[in-house]
C-alpha positions as semicolon CSV with decimal commas, in nm:
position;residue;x (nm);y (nm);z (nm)
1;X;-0,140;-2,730;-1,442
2;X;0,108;-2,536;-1,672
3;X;0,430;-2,581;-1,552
4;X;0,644;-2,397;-1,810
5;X;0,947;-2,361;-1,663
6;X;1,081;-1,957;-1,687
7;X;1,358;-1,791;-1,509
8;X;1,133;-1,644;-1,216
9;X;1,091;-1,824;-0,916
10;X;0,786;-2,026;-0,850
11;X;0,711;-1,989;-0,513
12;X;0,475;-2,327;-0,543
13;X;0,756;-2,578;-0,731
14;X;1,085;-2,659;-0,726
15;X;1,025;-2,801;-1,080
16;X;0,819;-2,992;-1,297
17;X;0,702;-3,263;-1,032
18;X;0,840;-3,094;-0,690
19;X;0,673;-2,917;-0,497
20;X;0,752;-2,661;-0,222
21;X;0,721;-2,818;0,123
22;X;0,472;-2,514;0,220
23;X;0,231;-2,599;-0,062
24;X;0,230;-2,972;-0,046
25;X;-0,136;-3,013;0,133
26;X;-0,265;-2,739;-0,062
27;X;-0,137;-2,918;-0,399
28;X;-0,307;-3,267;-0,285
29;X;-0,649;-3,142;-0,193
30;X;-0,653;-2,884;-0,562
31;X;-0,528;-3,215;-0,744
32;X;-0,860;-3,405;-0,636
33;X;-1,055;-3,082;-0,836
34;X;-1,156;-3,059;-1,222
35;X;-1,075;-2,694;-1,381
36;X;-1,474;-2,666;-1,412
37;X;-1,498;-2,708;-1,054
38;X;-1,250;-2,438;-1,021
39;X;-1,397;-2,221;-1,252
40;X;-1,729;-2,278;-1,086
41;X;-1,580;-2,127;-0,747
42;X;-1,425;-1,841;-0,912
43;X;-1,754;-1,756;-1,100
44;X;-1,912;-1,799;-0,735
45;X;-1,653;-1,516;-0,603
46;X;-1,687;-1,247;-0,882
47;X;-2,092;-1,270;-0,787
48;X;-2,042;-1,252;-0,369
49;X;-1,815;-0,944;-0,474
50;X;-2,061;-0,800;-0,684
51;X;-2,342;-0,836;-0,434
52;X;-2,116;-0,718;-0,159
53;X;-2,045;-0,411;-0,389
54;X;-1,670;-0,458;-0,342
55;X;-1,555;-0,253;-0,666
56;X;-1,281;0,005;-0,734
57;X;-1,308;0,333;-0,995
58;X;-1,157;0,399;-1,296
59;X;-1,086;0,695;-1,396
60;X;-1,124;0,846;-1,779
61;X;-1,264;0,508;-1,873
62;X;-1,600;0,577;-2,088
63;X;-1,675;0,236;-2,029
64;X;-1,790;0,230;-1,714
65;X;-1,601;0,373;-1,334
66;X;-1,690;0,080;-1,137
67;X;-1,556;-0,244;-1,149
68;X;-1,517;-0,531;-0,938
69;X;-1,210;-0,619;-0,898
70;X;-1,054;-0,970;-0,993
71;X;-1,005;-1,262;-0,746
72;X;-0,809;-1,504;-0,767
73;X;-0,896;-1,850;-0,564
74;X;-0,562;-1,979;-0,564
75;X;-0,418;-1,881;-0,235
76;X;-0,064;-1,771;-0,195
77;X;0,106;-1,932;0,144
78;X;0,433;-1,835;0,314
79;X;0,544;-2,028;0,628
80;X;0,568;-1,846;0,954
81;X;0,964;-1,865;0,962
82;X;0,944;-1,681;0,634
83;X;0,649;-1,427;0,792
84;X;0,829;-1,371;1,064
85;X;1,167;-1,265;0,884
86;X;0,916;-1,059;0,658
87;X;0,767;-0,882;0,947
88;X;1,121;-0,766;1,154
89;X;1,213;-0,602;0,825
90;X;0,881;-0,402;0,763
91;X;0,862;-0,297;1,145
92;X;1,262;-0,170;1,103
93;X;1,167;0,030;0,826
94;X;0,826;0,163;0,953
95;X;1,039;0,254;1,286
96;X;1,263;0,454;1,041
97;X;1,048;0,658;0,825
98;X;0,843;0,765;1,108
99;X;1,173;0,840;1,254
100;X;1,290;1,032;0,983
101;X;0,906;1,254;0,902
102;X;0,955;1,337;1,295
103;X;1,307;1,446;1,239
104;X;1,280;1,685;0,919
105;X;0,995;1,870;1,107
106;X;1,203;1,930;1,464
107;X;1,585;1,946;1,465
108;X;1,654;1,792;1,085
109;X;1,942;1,609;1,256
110;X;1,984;1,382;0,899
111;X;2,065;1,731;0,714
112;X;2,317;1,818;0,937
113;X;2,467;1,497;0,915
114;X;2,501;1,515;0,545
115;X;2,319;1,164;0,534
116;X;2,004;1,360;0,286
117;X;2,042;1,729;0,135
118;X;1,838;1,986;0,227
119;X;1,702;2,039;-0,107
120;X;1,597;1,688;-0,129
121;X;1,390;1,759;0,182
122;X;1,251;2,100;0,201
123;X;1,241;2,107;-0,191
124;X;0,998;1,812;-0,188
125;X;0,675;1,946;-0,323
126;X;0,467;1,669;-0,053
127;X;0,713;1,872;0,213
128;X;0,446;2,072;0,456
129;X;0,626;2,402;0,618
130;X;0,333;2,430;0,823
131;X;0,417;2,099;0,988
132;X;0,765;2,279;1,117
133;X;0,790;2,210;1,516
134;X;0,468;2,039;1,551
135;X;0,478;1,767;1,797
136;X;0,254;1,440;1,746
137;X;0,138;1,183;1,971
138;X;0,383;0,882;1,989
139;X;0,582;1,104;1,725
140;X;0,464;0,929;1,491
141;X;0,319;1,042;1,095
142;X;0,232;0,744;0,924
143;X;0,022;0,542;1,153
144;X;-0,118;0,307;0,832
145;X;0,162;0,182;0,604
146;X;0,140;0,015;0,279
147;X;0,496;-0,159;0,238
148;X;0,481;-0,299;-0,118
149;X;0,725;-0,608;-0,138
150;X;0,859;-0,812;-0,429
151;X;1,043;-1,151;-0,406
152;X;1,307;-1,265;-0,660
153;X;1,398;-1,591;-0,493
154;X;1,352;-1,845;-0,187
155;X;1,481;-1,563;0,094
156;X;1,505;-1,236;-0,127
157;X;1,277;-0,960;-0,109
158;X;1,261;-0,615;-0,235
159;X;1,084;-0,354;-0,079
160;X;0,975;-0,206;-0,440
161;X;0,789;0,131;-0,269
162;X;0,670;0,304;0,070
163;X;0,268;0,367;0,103
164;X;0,281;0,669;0,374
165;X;-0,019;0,896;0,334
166;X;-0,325;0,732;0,231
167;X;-0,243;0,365;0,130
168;X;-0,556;0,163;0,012
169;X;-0,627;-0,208;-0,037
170;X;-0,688;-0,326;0,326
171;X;-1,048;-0,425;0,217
172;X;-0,961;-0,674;-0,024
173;X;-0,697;-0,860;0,185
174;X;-1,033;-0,914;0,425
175;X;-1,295;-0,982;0,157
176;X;-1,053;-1,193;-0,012
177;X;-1,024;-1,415;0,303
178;X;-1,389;-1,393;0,360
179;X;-1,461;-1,520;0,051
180;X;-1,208;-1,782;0,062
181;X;-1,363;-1,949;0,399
182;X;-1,687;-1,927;0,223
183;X;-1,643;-2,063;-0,032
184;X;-1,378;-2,344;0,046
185;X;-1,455;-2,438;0,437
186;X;-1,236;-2,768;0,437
187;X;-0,926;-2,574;0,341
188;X;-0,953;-2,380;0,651
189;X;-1,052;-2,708;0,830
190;X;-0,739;-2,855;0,715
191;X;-0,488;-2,604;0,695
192;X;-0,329;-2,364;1,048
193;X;-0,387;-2,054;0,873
194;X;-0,320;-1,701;1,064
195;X;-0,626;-1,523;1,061
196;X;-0,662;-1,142;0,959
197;X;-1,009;-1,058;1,078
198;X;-0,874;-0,878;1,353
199;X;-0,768;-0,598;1,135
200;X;-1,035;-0,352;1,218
201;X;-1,019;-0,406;1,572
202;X;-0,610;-0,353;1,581
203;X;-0,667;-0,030;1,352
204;X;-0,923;0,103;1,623
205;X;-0,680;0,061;1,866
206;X;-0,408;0,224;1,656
207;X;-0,628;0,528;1,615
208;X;-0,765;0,540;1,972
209;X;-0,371;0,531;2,097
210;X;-0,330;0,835;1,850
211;X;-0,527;1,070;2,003
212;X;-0,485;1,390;2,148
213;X;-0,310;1,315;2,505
214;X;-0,556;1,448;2,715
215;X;-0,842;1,219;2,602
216;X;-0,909;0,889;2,728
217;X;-1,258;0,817;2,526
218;X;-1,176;0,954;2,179
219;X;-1,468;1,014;1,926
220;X;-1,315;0,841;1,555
221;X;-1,474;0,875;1,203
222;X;-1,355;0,810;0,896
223;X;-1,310;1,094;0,650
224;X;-1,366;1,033;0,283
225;X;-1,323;1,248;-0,042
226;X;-1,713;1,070;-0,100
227;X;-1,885;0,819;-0,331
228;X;-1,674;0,863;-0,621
229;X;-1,378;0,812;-0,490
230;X;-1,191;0,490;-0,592
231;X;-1,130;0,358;-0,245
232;X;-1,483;0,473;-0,150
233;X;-1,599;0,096;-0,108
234;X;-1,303;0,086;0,151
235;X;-1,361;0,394;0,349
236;X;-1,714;0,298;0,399
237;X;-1,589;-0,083;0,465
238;X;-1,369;0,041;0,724
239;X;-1,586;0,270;0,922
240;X;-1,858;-0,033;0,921
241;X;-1,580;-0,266;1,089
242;X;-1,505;-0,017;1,381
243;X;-1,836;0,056;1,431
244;X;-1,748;0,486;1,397
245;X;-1,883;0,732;1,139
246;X;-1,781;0,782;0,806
247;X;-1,819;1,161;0,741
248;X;-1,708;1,391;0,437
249;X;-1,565;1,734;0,463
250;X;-1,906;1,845;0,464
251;X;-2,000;1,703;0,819
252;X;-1,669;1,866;0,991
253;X;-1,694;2,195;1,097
254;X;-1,396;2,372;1,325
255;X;-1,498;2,599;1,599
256;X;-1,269;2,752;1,873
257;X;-0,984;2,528;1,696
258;X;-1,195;2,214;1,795
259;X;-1,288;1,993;1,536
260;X;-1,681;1,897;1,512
261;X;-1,934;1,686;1,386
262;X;-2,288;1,743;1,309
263;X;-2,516;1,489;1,432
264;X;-2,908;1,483;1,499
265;X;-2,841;1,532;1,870
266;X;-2,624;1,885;1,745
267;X;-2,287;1,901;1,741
268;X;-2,018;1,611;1,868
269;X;-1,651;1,716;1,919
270;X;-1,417;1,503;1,687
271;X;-1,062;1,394;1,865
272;X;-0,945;1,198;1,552
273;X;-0,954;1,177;1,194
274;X;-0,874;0,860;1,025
275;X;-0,840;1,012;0,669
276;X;-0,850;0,914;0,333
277;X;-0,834;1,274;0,181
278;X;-0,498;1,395;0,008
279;X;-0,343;1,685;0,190
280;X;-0,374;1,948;-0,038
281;X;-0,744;1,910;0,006
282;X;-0,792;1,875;0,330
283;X;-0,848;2,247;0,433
284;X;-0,897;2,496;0,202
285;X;-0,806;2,818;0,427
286;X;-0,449;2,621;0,455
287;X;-0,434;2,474;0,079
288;X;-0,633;2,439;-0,166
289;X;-0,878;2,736;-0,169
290;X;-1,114;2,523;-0,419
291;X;-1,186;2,248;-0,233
292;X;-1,465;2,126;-0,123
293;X;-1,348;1,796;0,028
294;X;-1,206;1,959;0,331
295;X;-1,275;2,153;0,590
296;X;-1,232;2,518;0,682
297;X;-0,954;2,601;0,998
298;X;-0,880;2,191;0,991
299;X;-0,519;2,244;1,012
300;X;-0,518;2,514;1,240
301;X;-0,712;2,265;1,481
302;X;-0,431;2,011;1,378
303;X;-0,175;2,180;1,473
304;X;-0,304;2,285;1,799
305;X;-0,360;1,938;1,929
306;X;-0,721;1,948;1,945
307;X;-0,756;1,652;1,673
308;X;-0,548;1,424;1,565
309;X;-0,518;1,330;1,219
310;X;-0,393;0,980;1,060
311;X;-0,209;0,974;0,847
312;X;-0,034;1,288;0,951
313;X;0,017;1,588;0,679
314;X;0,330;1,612;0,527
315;X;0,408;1,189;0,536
316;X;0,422;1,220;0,158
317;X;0,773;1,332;0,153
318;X;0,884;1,004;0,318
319;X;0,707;0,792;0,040
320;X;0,857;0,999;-0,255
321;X;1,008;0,769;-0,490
322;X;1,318;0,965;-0,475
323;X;1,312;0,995;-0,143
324;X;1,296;0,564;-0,112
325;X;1,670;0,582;-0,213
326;X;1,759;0,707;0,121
327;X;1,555;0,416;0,354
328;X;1,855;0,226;0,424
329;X;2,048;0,512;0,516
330;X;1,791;0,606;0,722
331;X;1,751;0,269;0,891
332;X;2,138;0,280;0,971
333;X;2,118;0,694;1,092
334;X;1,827;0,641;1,355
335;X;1,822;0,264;1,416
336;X;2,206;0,198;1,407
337;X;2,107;-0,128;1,236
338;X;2,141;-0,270;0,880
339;X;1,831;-0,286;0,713
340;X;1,677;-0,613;0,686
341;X;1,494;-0,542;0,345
342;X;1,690;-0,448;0,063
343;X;1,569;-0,172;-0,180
344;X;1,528;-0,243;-0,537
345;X;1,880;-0,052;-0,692
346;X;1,769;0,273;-0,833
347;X;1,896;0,529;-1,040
348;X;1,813;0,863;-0,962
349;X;1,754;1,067;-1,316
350;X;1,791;1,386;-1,102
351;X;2,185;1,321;-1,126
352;X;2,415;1,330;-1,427
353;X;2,547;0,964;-1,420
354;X;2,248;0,810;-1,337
355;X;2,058;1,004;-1,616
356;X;2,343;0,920;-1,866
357;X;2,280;0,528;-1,774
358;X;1,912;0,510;-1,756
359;X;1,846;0,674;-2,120
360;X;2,126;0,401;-2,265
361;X;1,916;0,113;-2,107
362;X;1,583;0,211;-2,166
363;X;1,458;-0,126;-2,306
364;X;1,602;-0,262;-2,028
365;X;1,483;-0,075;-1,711
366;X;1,087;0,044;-1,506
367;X;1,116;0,427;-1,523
368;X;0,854;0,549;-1,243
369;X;0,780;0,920;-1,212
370;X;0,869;1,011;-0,835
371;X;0,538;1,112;-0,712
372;X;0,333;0,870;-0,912
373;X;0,087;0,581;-0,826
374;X;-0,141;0,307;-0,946
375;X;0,077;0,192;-1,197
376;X;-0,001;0,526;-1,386
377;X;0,267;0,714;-1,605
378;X;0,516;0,431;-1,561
379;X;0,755;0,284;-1,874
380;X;0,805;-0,104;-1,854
381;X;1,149;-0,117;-2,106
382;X;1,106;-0,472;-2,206
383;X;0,704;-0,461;-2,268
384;X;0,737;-0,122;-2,470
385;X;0,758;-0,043;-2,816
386;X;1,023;0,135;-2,983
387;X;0,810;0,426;-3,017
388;X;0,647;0,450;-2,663
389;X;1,054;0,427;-2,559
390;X;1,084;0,715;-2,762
391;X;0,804;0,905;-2,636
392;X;0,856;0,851;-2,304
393;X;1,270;0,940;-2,350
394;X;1,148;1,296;-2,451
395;X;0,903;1,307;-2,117
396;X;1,249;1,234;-1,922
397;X;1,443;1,470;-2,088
398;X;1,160;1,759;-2,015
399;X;1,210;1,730;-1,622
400;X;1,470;1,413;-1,556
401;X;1,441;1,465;-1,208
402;X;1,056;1,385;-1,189
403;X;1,181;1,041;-1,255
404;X;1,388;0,739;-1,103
405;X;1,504;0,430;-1,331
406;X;1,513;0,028;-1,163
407;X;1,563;-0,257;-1,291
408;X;1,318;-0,531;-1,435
409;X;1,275;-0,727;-1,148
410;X;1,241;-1,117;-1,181
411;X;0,915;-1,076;-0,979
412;X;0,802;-1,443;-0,861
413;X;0,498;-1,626;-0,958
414;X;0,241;-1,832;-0,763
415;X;-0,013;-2,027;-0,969
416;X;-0,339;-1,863;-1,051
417;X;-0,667;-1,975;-1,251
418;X;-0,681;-1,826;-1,560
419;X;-0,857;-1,938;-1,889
420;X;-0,619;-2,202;-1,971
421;X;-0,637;-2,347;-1,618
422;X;-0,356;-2,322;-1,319
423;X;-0,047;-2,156;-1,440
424;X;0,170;-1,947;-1,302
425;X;0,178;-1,513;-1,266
426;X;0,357;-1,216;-1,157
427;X;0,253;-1,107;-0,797
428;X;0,337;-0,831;-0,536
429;X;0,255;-0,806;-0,158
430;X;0,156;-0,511;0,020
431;X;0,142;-0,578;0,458
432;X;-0,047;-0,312;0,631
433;X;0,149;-0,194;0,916
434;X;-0,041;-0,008;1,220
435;X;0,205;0,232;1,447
436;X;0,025;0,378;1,768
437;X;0,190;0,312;2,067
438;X;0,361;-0,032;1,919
439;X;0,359;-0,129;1,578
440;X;0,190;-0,424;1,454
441;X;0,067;-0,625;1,174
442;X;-0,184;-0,906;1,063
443;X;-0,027;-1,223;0,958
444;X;-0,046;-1,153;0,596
445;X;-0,123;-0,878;0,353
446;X;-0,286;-0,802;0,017
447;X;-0,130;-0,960;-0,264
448;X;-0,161;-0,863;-0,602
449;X;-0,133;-1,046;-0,920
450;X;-0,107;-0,947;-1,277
451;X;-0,359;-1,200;-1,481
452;X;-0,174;-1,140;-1,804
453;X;0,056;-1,389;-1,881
454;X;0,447;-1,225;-1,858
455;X;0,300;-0,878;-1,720
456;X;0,467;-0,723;-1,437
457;X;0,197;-0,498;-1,350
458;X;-0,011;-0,602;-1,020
459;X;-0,216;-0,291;-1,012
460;X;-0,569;-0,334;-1,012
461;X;-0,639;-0,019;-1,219
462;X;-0,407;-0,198;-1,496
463;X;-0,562;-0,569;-1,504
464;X;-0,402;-0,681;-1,229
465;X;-0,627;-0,878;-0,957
466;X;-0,615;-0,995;-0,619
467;X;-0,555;-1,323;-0,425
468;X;-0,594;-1,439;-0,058
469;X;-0,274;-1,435;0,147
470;X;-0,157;-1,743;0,394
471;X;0,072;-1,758;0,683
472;X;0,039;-2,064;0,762
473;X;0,113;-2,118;1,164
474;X;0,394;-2,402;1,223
């Protein structure tokens, strides 16, 4: 085990020879195993993956656009008391940005307040005019939430970014725990851990409560962009697990402003749309009038309550980086609460000051466009050259409010196998939250981990792998 001690904290030890209470058992029974035996497991994973065809695309790779993507056998475990704090905070701030999508397409109470300008709102390019007065059922937009999370030390968290309109990764918190009782039976045997299998089922029940009102026996499918999409292995996954249809645009067709499917037995009315197609594609009479992903008179159908459609159009203005500055005021305007997770402090480039700052402290800072994704068009200061500073200073000064500015977080580590053996690396968590009638998560969540040693990159599309997540039931 490499224990170099760093300044991050290790979620696992308290220091060279202590370890955290949570990991204790875990520690005793991976102290009885050799590296090769280890090694032997993880080889074991990468080829159940592989046969399970559990890969992700990249894109503008000539290599190759499938890969699997890495596992990590080394579980990371968090108590319930420290699940349960986690959990209050996400729910507050799911409450809030459903709160606030609902709001800026009715009575826009937070821009008469003052709380959030108008031009930060209906200047968003992810804002949807079309959505203006449409009411939803349970009022709420974002029924699937990806809540990415960062911890700095024993009871601090971040919440680094929102995932509101098509958030991806669900799969590989299952698979990942699938694989783990697979392949290591006596931890499970040994160890209270909170299952997640019942994901599926609680998303089919989130989608069934989001239906039009008037229908008590929905019809569900899953919509997908198709095969070579990167989350296709997930849309297909998903649709297997609820036991509904995965269709493309294709298979939709909108008659009378009712949504339809085609099916050998003719045509079967569609009452919702779990989908994992990006708005401006999803109907191109509405947007885009080259695309073929979507389907003709969609929104239309949408907006006349014929169909419901999760995630709603339009969430992406609540997951706009620049719009994440506002959460906690949020939180406090319809809640009346203080927020329970803290944002990461951000500067917003849009503004004078903040601008002024951020281009001073360059090798210092994470400068994120505000729309961006996947890790993608991103500047890590203190892993960056002088030159790709440089470079990326000029992008800023182009258009410096397409960008915010954070600081490097101290992200913590849990240990991982790598080539040298156990050591310690750089993870993330991302908790899928469900909001139908109630909102509700699994006890756990995907958590990401960059392999490279010192990288603060998780995402899977830039090295970064994957590891099984424990709550561990007291």
């Amino acid at each position: 085990m490499d224990t170099k001690t760093t300044n991050y904290f290790d979620e696992m030890r308290i220091d060279d020879v202590k370890i955290r209470d949570i990991y204790q058992h875990y520690q005793h029974w991976q102290s009885n195993l050799s590296t090769g035996t280890l090694e032997r497991k993880s080889a074991e994973a990468e080829l159940l993956f592989r046969r399970l065809g559990i890969t992700f695309a990249v894109y503008g790779e000539s290599s190759g656009s499938e890969r699997v993507i890495p596992f990590d056998i080394v579980p990371r475990i968090f108590s319930r008391t420290e699940w349960t704090r986690l959990e209050l905070g996400i729910k507050q701030r799911v409450r809030a940005l459903n709160a606030f999508l609902h709001d800026i397409y009715h009575e826009q109470e937070i821009i008469k307040a003052g709380v959030i300008s108008k031009k930060q709102v209906l200047g968003n390019a992810l804002y949807r005019p079309e959505m203006q007065g449409v009411d939803l059922p349970n009022q709420v937009y974002a029924q699937i939430a990806g809540i990415d999370l960062v911890r700095v030390a024993e009871n601090d968290f971040y919440v680094l970014e929102d995932n509101l309109r098509t958030p991806s990764g669900v799969s590989y918190m299952l698979e990942n725990r699938n694989t783990m009782m697979r392949l290591f039976p006596e931890l499970f045997a040994s160890h209270a851990v909170e299952p997640v299998e019942h994901y599926p089922q609680m998303l089919l029940d989130t989608l069934r409560e989001s239906a039009p009102s008037n229908i008590s026996n929905p019809t569900i499918v899953v919509m997908t962009p198709g095969s070579y999409n990167s989350a296709y292995f997930e849309h297909a996954f998903l649709a297997s697990q609820m036991g509904v249809e995965l269709v493309e645009g294709q298979d939709l067709f909108v008659h009378q402003q009712k949504v339809y499917m085609h099916t050998t037995d003719g045509p079967q009315q569609v009452h919702v749309i779990y989908r994992r197609v990006d708005d401006d594609f999803l109907d191109p009479l509405a947007f885009r009038p080259d695309s073929t992903l979507g389907v003709p008179g969609l929104l239309d159908a949408y907006c006349s309550g014929n169909v419901s459609l999760t995630n709603g159009v339009g969430t992406g203005v609540a997951d706009d980086k620049s719009t994440y500055f506002y959460v906690p005021d949020m939180i406090k305007f319809y809640l009346g609460e203080t927020p329970l997770l803290s944002n990461v402090p951000t500067w917003r480039l849009s503004e004078k000051d903040d601008l002024k700052y951020a281009l001073a402290h360059l090798p210092e800072l994470v400068v994120k466009e505000v729309q961006g994704s996947g890790g993608y068009g991103m500047l890590v200061g203190p892993t960056s050259s002088k030159a790709e500073i440089e470079t990326y200073k000029q992008r800023i000064l182009k258009d410096p409010a397409n960008f915010i500015a954070q600081p490097t977080l101290a992200l913590s580590t849990c240990p991982t196998l790598v080539e040298s053996g156990v050591a310690p690396r750089h993870v993330d968590l991302r908790p899928f939250v469900l909001s139908g009638k109630d909102i509700r998560l699994v006890a756990g969540g995907l958590t990401r981990v960059a392999l490279s040693e010192g990288s603060l990159v998780v995402n899977s599309s830039q090295g970064g792998g994957t590891k099984d997540t424990w709550v561990l039931e007291d």
